[in-house]
N, C-alpha and C positions, 0 to 999 in steps of 0.2 A: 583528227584536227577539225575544227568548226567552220566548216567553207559557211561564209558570208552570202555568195553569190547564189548557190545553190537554195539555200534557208529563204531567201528574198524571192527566190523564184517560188519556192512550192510556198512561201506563204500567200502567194496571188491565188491559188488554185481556190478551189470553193469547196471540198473536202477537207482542206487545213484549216480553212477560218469557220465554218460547223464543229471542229471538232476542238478550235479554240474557243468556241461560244458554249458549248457542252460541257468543256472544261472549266469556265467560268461557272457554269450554275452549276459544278458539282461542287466546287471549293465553295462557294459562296452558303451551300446548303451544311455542307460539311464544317465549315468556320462557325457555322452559328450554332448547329448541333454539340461542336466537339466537346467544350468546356461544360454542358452537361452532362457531357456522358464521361469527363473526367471527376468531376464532382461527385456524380452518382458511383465511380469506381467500375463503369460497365466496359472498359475494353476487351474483357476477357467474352461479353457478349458480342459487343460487335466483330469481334471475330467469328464466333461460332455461327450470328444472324449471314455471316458475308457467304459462309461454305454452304447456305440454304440456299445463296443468292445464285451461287457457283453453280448448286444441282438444277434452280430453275431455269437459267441457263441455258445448263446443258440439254434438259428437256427440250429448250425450245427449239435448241439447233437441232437435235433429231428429229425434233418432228416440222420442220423447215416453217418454225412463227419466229414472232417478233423477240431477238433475245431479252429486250427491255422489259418487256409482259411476262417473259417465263423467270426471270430475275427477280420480279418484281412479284410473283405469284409464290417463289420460291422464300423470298425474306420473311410474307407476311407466317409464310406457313412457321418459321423460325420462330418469329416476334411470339407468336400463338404458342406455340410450344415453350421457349422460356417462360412468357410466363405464367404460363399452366401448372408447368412442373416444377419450377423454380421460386413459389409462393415463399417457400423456407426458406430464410438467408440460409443457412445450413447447407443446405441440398441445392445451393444455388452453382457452384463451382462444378459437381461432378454433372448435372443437368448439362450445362455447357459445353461440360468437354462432350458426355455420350452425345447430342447432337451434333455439334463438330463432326463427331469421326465420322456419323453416318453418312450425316449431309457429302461428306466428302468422297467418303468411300461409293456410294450411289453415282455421285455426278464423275467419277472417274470410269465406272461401267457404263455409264449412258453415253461419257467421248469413246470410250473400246467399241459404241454401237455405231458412234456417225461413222457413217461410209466417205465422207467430205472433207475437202483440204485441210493437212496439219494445223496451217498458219489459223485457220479459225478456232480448232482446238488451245492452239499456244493462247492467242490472242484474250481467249473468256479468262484463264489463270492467269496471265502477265499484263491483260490491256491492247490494245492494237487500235492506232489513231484510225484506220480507214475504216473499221469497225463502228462510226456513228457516220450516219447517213442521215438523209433529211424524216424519216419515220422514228428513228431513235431520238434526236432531238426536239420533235414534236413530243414526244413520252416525256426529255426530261425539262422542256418545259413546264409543260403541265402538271407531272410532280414536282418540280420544285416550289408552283404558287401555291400546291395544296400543302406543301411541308411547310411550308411560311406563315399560311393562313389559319392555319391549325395549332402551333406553335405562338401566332402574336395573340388567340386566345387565352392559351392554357401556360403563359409561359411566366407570368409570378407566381402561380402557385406552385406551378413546377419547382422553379429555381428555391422556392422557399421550404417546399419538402424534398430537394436536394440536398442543401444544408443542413436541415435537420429536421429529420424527417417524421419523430415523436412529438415535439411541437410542435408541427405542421397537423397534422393528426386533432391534437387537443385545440388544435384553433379550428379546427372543421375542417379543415382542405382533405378533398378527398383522395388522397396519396394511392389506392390500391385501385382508383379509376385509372390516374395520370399514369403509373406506370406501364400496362400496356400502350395506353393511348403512346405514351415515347418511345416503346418499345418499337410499333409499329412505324413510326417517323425512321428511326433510326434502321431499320427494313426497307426503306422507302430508298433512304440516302445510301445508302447499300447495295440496294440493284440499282444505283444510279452511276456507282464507282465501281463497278465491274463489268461496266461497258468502257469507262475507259483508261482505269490503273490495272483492273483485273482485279479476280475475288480476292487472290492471294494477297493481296499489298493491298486494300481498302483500307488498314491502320495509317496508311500514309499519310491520308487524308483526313480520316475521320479521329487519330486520336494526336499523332504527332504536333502539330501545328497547335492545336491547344493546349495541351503539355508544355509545348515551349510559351506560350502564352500564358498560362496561367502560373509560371517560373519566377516572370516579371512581374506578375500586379497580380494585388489581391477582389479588384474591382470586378466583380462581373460584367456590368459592360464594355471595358478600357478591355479586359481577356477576350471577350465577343468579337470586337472592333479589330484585335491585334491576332487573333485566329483565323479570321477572312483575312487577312491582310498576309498574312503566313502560309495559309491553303490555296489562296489567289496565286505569289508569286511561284511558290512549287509547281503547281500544277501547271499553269500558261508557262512557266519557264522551262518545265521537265518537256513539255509538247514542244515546244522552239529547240530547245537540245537537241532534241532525239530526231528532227526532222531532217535534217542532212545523212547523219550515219545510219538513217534506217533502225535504230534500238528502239524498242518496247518503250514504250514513255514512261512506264511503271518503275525502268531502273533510275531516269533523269529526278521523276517526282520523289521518291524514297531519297534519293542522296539530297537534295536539295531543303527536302524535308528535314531531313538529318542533321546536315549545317545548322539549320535555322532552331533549331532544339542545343544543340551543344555550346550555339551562340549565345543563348538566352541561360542555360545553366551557366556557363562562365559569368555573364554578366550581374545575374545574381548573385553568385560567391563572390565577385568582386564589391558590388553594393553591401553584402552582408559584414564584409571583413573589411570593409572604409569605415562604417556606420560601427562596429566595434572598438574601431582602432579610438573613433571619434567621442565614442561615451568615454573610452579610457582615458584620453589625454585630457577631459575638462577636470579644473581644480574639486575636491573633495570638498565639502563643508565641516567642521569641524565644531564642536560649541565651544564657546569661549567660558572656562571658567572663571570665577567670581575670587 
């Protein structure tokens, strides 16, 4: 049950409102990323980029650095590798998955090596609010103004060889630069949400919210606008949930994520089948014969 009293209290502490500031500039990176990386069809990447994120991670707890930095050293090396290996739409699916397994299988021998507390192991897979501290949000500061600033450069031609990407091509845009260059962004956002949903559930963020966003409107910016606005309330909401019962914030953010997707598919099916009903019932035209 949701003690009030308790939730009011630990939100005064200065570890909750870091880790509700953290969680703002993940969602807010993650809101603006998502709907290209629904566009582009790369969720099955952003997972695989997240389990690189997991191993960097996990490196960095054994060897007692910054998880943000070995996260963040772990995504790039992912980014690099798709798209290395992954040039072939073909070859792009199984490239994926064999990173995945690795990445994973590795950062699950590197937590068998830390000799240090479970909860920091649970917490890199699941998320763990006490897990950002004032070094880790200095990190995701700073990556987020470089994901931003990098992105308000390259981000029409991006979006326009999202869409389509052979026309993009014959207009000149240089499609086979942008995609690492996103690649690596979306790496970036990646070891930024597995300091605090955890590797496992980084789709929480990074693809659900604008999925359910891009359900409702077909506008790229109004799906932008409505993906922060989705990734915002999950995440600061899954952190206020989960602060009384002590749960992982990963499970508050995922269900809330959830709602906010199944609300937006209803609400479409509903628009779609009013707007049918609406063509049917106006009168037919008819010619009038002579």
């Amino acid at each position: 049950m949701f003690d009030f009293e308790l939730t009011a209290t630990l939100l005064g502490m200065s570890f909750v409102q870091e880790a509700l500031l953290a969680g703002a500039i993940v969602a807010l990176i993650a809101g603006v990323l998502g709907p290209l990386v629904v566009t582009r069809r790369m969720s099955f990447a952003v997972h695989g980029t997240s389990e690189l994120a997991f191993t960097g991670g996990a490196a960095a707890l054994l060897l007692g650095v910054g998880l943000g930095y070995g996260a963040l050293a772990g995504a790039i090396v992912a980014a690099l590798l798709l798209g290395l290996l992954g040039q072939r739409e073909s070859d792009r699916d199984s490239v994926i998955g064999a990173v995945l397994a690795f990445g994973l299988g590795v950062g699950v021998f590197l937590l068998w090596l830390y000799p240090g507390r479970a909860s920091n192991k649970f917490g890199l897979l699941v998320g763990q609010i006490t897990a950002v501290d004032s070094t880790n949000l200095i990190f995701m500061v700073g990556a987020g103004i470089l994901v931003l600033a990098v992105l308000a450069v390259i981000y029409r031609p991006l979006l326009f060889a999202s869409v389509d990407q052979d026309v993009a091509i014959a207009r000149g845009v240089p499609a086979k630069v942008l995609a690492p260059i996103f690649a690596v962004l979306i790496g970036i956002a990646s070891a930024m949400g597995v300091l605090t949903v955890g590797a496992l559930l980084v789709l929480a963020l990074l693809i659900t919210p604008a999925a359910a966003a891009c359900r409702v409107t077909a506008s790229p910016l109004r799906a932008t606008l409505l993906a922060v606005l989705f990734a915002e309330t999950a995440m600061l909401g899954g952190i206020v949930l989960s602060l009384a019962p002590g749960v992982p914030v990963s499970a508050f953010v995922t269900g809330i994520s959830f709602v906010i997707y199944v609300v937006c598919r209803v609400y479409a099916w509903w628009r779609a089948r009013t707007r049918r009903i609406s063509e049917s019932a106006e009168p037919q035209a008819f010619p009038v014969s002579g």
